[in-house]
C-alpha positions in Angstrom: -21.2 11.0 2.5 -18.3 9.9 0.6 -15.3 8.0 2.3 -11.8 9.4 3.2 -8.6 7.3 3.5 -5.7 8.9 5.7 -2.6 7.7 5.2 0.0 8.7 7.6 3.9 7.6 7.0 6.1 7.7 10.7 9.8 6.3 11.1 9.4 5.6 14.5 7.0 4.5 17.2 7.0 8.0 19.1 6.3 9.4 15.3 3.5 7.2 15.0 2.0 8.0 19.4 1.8 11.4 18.4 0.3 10.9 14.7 -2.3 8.3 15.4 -3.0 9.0 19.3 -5.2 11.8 19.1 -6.7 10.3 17.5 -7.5 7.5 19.2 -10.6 9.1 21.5 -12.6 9.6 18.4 -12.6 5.7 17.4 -16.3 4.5 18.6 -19.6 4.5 17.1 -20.7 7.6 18.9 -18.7 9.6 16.7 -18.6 7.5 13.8 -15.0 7.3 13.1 -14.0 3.7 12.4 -10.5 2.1 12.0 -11.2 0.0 8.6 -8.2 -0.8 7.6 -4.0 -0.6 8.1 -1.5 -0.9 5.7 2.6 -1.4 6.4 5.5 -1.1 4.1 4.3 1.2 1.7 1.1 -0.2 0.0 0.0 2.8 -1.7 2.8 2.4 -3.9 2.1 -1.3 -3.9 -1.0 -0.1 -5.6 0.6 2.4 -8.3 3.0 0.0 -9.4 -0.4 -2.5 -10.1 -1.8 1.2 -11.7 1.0 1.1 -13.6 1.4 -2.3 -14.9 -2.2 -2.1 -16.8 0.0 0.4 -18.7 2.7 -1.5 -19.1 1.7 -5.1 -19.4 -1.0 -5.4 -22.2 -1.3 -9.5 -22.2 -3.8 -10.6 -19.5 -1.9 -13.9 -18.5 1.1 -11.6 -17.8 -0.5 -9.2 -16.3 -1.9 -11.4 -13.6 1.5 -12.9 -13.2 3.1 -9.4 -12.8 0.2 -8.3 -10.3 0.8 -11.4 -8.2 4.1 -10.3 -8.2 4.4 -7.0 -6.9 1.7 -8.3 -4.5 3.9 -10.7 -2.8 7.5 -8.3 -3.1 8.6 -8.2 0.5 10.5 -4.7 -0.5 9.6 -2.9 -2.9 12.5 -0.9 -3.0 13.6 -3.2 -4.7 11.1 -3.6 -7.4 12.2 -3.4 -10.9 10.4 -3.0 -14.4 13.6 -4.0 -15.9 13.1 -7.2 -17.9 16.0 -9.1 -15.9 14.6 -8.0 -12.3 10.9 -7.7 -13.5 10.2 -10.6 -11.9 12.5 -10.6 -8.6 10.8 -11.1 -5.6 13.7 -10.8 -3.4 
């Protein structure tokens, strides 16, 4: 059976009780669903801006740079694929 990721976005902590507590009952081995992973700040766009640099960034020394630093942005509301703030990290 093929795996499913959920990802839920809340604003605040009685957003995210009444998303992720119902949830809650079902987390054992009895009925097979298993918390694997969680993700903050918003790391599925984390992962289309690294989608998007193998468009963008066609040398592979640059392109690990330019991974690396996406990776390690601390807001990514911030990021930048302009050549001056490319590689600001705030």
């Amino acid at each position: 059976m093929p795996r499913v990721t959920l990802v839920f976005n809340y604003d605040t902590e009685d957003e995210y009780n009444a998303l992720i507590g119902p949830l809650k009952p079902l987390w054992d081995k009895e009925n097979g669903l298993r918390w694997t992973g969680l993700s903050q700040d918003s790391e599925m766009h984390r992962v289309e801006l690294i989608h998007e640099a193998l468009d963008r960034v066609d040398d592979p020394s640059d392109f690990r740079e330019t991974v690396r630093e996406i990776w390690e942005c601390p807001d990514l509301s911030k990021w930048s694929w302009d050549e001056e703030t490319e590689t600001e990290t705030v």
